[in-house]
N, C-alpha and C positions, 0 to 999 in steps of 0.2 A: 375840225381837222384841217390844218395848213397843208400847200402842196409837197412840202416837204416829207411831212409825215405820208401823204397819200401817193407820193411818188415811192418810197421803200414798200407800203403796204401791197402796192402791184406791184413790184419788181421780185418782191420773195413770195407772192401767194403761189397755190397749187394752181400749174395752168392747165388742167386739165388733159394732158397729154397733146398739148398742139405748143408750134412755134409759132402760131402768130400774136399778134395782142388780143387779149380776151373783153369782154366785156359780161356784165351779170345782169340778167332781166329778172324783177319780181313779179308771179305770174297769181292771177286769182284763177281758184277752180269756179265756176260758174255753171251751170243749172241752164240749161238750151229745153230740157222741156221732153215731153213724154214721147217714148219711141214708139212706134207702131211695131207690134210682134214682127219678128226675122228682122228689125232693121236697128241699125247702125248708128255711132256717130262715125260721120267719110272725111276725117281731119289730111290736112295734107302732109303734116307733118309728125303726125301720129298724137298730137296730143289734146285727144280725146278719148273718151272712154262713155261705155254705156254700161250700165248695174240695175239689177233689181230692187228697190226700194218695196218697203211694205206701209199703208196706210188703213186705217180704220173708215170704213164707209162713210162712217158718222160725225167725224172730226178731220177732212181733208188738210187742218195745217201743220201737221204734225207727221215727219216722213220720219223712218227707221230704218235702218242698214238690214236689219236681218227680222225675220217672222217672229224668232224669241223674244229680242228687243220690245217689239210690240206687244207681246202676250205679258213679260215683262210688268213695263208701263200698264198696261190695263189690269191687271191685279194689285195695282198700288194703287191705283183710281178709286176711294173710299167715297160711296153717293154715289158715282154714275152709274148708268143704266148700258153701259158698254156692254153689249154681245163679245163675246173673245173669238168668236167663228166669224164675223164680218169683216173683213180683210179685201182690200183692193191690192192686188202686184202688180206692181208698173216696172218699166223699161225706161229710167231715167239717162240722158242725156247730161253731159260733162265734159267742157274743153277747157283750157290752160288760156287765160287770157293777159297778156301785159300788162303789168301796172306802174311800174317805174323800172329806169335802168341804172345799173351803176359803174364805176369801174373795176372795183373791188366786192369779192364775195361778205368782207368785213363788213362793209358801206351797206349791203342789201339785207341782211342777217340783222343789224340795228336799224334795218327801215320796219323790216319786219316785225321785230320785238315792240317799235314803238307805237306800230298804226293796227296792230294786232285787231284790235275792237272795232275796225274801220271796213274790216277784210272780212270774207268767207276764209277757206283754207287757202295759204299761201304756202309757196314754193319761190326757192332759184334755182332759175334757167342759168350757165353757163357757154356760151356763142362764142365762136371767134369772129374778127373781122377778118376778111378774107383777101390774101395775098393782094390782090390786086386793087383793095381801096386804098387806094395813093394818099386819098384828104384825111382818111383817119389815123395810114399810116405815119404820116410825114404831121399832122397835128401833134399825135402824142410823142413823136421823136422830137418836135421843136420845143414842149412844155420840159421836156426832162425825160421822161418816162424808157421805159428799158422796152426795144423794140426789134427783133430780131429781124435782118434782111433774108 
């Protein structure tokens, strides 16, 4: 993409309902690790989350979103000697961590598609910079870019 084309592709994107210049972060969800019962992920920014995951006592690499999913899986298990009442319930941990940024939602959306196999689950983040960054506002107003005072 030339600055050309990438100067229209921000100036008509959706800006998320804000006037400043946008910027788009590509975030991996990421696995921080088993919660102790009552406790939390304490994200400052809220993006974290904790869930129940279900695993088989006897084959710890193998996690499931829900108890069916596992009973599921272990009835399709032809030869093992899997118990279907063995069951560990953990309190897994989960935050949104950066992995590239862009200027354009277009630009993060084909990072995505292309490094898919590289990633756990991704997402875009869309951020404004804020009124008062002078260096990024007055950078993309000196490239071209549509900048609103």
């Amino acid at each position: 993409m030339n600055i050309a084309e990438l100067k229209k592709e921000y100036a008509e994107q959706d800006n998320r309902i804000t006037a400043y210049p946008i910027y788009v972060t590509v975030q991996e969800q990421v696995s921080i690790g088993v919660m102790a019962d009552g406790y939390s992920v304490n994200c400052p920014f809220g993006d974290g989350e904790t869930r129940t995951e279900y695993r088989h006592e006897e084959d710890c690499e193998l996690t499931f979103e829900s108890r069916s999913d596992l009973v599921e899986f272990l009835e399709g298990e032809e030869g093992d000697d899997y118990k279907i009442g063995n069951f560990i319930q953990l309190n897994v941990g989960y935050i949104w961590t950066p992995v590239e940024f862009f200027l354009t939602i277009k630009g993060a959306e084909e990072y995505m598609k292309a490094n898919r196999h590289n990633h756990g689950k991704l997402r875009n983040y869309v951020g404004h910079f804020e009124r008062r960054n002078y260096e990024m506002r007055e950078l993309l107003k000196e490239i071209g870019f549509k900048v609103r005072d």
